[in-house]
C-alpha positions as CSV (number, residue, x, y, z in Angstrom):
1,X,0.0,0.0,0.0
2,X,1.4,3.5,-0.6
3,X,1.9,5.7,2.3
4,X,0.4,8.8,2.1
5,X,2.1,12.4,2.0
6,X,1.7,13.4,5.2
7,X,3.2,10.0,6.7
8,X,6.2,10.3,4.9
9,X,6.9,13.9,5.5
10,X,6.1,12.4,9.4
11,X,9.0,9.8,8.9
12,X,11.5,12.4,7.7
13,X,11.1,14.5,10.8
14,X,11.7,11.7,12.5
15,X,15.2,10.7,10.4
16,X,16.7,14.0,11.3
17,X,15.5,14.5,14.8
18,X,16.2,12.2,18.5
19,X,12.9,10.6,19.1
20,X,10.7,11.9,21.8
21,X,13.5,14.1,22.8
22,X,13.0,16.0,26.0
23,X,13.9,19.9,26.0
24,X,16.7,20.2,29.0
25,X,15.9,23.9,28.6
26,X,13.2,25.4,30.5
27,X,9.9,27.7,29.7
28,X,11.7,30.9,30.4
29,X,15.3,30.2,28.5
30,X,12.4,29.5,25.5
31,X,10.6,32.1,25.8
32,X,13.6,34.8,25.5
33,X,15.3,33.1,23.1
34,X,12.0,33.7,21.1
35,X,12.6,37.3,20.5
36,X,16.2,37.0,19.5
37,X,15.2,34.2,17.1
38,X,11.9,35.8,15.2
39,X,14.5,39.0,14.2
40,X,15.6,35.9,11.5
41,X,11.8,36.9,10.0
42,X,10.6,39.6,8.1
43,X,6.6,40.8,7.9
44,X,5.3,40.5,4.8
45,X,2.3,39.9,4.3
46,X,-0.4,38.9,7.4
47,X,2.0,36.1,9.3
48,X,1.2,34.0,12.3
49,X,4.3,31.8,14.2
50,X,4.8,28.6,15.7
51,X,7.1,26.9,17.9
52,X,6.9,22.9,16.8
53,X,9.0,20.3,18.6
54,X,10.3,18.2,15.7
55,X,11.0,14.9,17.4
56,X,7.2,14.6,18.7
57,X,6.4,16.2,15.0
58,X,3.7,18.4,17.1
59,X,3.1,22.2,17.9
60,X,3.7,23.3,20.8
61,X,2.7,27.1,20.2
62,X,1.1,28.4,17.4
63,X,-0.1,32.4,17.6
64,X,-3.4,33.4,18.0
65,X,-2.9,35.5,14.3
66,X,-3.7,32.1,12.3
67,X,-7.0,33.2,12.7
68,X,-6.4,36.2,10.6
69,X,-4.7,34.1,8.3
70,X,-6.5,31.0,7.2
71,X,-9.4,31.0,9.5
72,X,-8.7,28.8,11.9
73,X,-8.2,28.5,15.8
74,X,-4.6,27.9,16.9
75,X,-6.1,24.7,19.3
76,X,-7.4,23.1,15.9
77,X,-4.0,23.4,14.5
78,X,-2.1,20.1,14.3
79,X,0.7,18.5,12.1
80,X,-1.6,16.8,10.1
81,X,-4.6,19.3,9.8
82,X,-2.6,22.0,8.6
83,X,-0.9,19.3,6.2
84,X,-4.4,18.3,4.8
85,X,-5.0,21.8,3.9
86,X,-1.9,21.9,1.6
87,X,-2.9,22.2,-2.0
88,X,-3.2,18.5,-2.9
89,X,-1.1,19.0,-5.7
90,X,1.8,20.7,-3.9
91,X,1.7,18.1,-0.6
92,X,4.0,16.0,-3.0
93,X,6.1,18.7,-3.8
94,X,6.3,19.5,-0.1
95,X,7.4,16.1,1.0
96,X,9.9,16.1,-1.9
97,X,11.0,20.0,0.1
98,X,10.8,18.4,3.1
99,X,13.3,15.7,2.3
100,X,15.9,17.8,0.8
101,X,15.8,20.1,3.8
102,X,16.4,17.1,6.1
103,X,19.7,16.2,3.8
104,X,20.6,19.6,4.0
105,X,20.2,20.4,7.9
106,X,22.0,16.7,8.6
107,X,25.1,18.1,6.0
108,X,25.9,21.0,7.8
109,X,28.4,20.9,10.6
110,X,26.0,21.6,14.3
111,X,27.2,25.3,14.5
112,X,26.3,26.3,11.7
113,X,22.7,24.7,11.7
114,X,21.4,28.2,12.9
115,X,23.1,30.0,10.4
116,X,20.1,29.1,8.0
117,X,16.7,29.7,7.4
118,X,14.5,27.3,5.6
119,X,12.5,29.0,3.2
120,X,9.4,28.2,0.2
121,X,5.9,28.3,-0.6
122,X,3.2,26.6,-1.3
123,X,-0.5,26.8,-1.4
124,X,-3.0,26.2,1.7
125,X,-6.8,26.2,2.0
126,X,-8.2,28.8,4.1
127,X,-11.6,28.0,6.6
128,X,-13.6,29.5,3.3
129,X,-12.5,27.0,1.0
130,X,-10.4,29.2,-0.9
131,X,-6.2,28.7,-1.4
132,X,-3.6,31.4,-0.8
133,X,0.1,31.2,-1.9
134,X,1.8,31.0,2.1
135,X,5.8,31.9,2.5
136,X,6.7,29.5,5.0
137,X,9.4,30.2,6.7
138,X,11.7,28.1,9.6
139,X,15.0,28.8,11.6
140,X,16.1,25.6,13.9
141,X,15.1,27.1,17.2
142,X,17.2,24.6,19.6
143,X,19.3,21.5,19.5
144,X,20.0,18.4,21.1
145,X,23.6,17.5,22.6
146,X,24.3,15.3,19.6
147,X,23.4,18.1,17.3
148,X,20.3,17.3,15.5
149,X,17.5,19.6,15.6
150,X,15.0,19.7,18.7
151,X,12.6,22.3,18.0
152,X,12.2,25.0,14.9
153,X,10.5,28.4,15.0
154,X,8.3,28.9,12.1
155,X,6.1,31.6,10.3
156,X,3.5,31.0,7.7
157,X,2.5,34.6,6.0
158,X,-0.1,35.4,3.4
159,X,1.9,36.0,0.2
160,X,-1.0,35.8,-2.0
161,X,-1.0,38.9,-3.5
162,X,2.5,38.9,-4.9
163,X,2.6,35.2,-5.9
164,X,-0.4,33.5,-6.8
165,X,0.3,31.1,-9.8
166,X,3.5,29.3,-10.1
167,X,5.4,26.3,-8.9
168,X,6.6,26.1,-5.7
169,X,9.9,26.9,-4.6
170,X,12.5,26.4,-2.0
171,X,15.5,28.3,-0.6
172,X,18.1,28.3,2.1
173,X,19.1,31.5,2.9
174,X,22.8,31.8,4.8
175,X,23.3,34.0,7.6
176,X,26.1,35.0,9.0
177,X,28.7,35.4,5.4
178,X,27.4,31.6,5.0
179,X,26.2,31.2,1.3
180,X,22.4,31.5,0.0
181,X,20.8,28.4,-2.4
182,X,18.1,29.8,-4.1
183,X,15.3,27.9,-5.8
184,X,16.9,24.8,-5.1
185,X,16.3,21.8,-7.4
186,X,14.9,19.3,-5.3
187,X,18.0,16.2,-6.0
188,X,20.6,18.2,-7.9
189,X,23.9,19.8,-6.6
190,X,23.3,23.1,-4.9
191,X,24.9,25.7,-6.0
192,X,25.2,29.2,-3.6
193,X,24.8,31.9,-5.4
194,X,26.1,35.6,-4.7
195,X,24.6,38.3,-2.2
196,X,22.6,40.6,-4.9
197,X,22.2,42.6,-2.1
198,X,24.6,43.7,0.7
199,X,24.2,43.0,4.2
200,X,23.4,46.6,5.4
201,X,21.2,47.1,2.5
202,X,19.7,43.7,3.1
203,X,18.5,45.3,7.0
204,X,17.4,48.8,5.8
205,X,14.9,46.6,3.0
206,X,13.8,44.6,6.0
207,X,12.5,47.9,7.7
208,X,11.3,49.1,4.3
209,X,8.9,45.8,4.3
210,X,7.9,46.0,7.9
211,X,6.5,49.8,6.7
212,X,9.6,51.7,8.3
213,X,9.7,55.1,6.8
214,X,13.4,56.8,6.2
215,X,13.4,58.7,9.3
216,X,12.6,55.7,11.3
217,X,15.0,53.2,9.7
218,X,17.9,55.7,10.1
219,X,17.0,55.8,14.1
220,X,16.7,51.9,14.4
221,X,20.3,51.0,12.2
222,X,21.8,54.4,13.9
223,X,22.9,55.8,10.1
224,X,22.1,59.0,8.8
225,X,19.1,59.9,6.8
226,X,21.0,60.3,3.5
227,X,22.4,56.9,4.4
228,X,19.1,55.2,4.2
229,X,17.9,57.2,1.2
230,X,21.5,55.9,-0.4
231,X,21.2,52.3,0.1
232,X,17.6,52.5,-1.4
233,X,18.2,54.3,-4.4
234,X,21.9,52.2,-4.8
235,X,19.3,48.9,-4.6
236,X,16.9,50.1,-6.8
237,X,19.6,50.9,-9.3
238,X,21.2,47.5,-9.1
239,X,18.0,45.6,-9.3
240,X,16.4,47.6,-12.3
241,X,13.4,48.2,-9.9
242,X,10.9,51.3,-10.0
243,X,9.9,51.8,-6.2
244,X,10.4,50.5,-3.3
245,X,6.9,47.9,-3.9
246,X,8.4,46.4,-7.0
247,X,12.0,46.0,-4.8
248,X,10.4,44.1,-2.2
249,X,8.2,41.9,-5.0
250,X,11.3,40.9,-6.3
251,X,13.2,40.3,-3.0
252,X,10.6,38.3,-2.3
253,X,10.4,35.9,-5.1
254,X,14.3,35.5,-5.6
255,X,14.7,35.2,-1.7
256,X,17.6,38.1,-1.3
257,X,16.8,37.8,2.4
């Protein structure tokens, strides 16, 4: 009999993860490492979050703004409910994601398994029936002695309105000076590709999309004001954008951050 999607995207978890592995940290250390770890995101589009212990392949927070997402309660939202309303055509494809993100994570050397966010997109059903295009994005969020991954920090956010038709796609963007793979071809070599963007300009486009205006982006990166204005025209220039709206399209789609 063939297994089904969602029980072989279970059995990968469990590959690259101890099994029922017990946190040695507690509530607290958690819960302040949460703020230093969701600065790895950027708001796009309307986003909720999620803390999911990958061992027990099971949420153990997911924010209340799911609601305003899809439509549904964050108690109703399990593993394999939010996997049933994949896009029954991408669940595949996800699995297939899924896979080559576990070969990834278990290639890297421990210390540098937070140096990367796990990045793509794929279609969901919301509580009216209807699909939206979701950016789902995951940082390991903490690890057990041996190295593998104990629990990930995720965000799903609404990125219907940019990208709507198309195949899937999926990313691992480098942090840190490590190297980017963008739109990776699920079984072939990876290939990083080069920063289109630099790292300041990378941060001061990350205010730009959580609806900074100049003034305030110069007080939150402590540059001047004709240092903001600067990197956003020397971006624009490079990436043969119009505004700052067709900048952040593209960002988006080619995953520059």
């Amino acid at each position: 009999m063939n297994q089904k999607p969602f029980d072989i995207a279970k059995t990968i978890w469990e590959h690259y993860s101890p099994p029922q592995a017990v946190s040695e940290a507690g509530k607290d250390k958690l819960a302040k490492d949460l703020a230093s770890s969701l600065l790895r995101f950027f708001q796009v589009g309307e986003s909720y979050y999620y803390l999911f212990n990958v061992s027990t392949a099971e949420f153990e927070y997911v924010s209340p703004s799911i609601e305003k997402v899809l439509g549904y309660r964050p108690e109703d939202a399990t593993l394999a409910f939010l996997f049933n309303k994949v896009h029954p055509d991408d669940q595949k494809i996800f699995v297939n994601f899924e896979n080559e993100v576990g070969h990834f994570l278990l290639g890297l050397p421990p210390e540098k398994i937070f140096k990367y966010k796990i990045r793509m997109d794929i279609r969901m059903q919301k509580s009216d029936g209807t699909y939206t295009r979701i950016l789902y994005q995951v940082v390991a969020f903490e690890q057990h002695q041996d190295g593998r991954i104990l629990r990930t920090l995720g965000s799903h956010a609404d990125i219907g309105y940019l990208k709507m038709e198309g195949k899937p796609t999926l990313s691992f963007i480098g942090f840190d000076g490590e190297p980017s793979y963008i739109d990776v071809k699920v079984g072939n070599e990876l290939i990083p590709i080069k920063n289109t963007i630099s790292r300041r300009e990378r941060e001061v486009l990350i205010c730009i999309m959580n609806g900074m205006g100049a003034k305030a982006i110069a007080g939150h990166l402590y540059i001047s004001l004709e240092t903001v204005y600067r990197h956003r025209k020397n971006m624009l220039k490079r990436t043969g954008c119009q505004n700052s709206a067709e900048l952040i399209s593209k960002a988006i789609r080619e995953g520059w951050i």
